[in-house]
N, C-alpha and C positions, 0 to 999 in steps of 0.2 A: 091687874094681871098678877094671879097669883104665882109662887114659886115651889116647885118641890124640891127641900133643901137634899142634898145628898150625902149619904154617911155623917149627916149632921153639922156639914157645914153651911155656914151662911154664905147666900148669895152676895158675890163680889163683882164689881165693875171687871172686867175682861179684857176689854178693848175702849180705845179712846180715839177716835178719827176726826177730823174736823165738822163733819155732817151728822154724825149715827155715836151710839156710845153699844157695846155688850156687855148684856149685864145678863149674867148667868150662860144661857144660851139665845137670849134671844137679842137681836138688834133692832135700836132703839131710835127711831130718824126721827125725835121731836124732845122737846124741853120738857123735863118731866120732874115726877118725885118720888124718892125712893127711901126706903126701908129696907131692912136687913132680910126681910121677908116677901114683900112686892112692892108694884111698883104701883103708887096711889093715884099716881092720874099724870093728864099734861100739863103742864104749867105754861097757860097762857098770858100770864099776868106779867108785872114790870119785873125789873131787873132791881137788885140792891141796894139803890139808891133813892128808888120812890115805893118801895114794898112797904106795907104798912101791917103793925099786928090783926087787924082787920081779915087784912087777905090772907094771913097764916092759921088763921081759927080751922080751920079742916084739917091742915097737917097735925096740929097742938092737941089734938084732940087724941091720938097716939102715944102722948108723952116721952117724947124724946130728950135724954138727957142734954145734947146738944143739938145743935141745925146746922147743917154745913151749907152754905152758898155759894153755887158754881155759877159764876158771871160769864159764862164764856172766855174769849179768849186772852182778857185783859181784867183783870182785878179792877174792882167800881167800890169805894167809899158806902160804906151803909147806912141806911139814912138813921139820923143819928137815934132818933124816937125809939125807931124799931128795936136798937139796943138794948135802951132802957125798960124799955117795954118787957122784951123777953127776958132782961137779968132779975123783973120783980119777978116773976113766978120760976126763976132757977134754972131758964134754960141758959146755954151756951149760944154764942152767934159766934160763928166764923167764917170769912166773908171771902175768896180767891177763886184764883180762873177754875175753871171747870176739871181739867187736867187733876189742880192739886188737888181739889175736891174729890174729884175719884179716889187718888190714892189716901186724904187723910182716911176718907170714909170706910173703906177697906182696912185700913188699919185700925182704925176703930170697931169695928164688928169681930175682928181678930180679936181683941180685947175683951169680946161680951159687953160693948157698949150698945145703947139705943140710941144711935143718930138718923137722923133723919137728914134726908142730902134732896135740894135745888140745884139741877143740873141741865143749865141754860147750854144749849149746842149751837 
């Protein structure tokens, strides 16, 4: 789903409910993945802990300077590989509930950074 930025800003998380997240204007009832631009699909796959660089080759393919990972609603250890994995090619992993994730990620695109955000609901 694409986005039409408006007056040139980038699209920002909006809302944060236990079930749905809005992001832009639209709400969002499924685990997904987002860009500063749209929203790349639903993330069907594990949570933080058993994610492997593997399952991230579709997102990486965008080159995000960092990956934000929103675990839901308890922060989850990363599994450790996938760390090393994404610090050889220079990406960032940052691993918290979904909540902080919203907000670093937003703060992040404020910045004119490219993150890319996993946002487990």
């Amino acid at each position: 789903m694409k986005f039409i930025k408006d007056q040139g800003s980038d699209i920002t998380i909006r809302q944060i409910e236990s079930n749905r997240l809005k992001i832009g204007n639209e709400f969002i009832d499924y685990s997904c993945v987002v860009t500063s631009e749209e929203i790349l699909g639903k993330w069907i796959k594990k949570n933080a802990d058993i994610t492997t660089y593997d399952d991230l080759k579709f997102i990486l393919k965008k080159k995000p300077d960092i990956l934000i990972f929103g675990t839901g609603k308890k922060a989850i250890i990363p599994n450790r590989n996938l760390v090393f994995d994404l610090a050889k090619k220079n990406i960032g992993l940052e691993v918290m509930t979904t909540a902080a994730a919203c907000r670093t990620f937003n703060i992040l695109i404020s910045e004119d950074r490219s993150p890319i955000a996993i946002l487990i609901i």
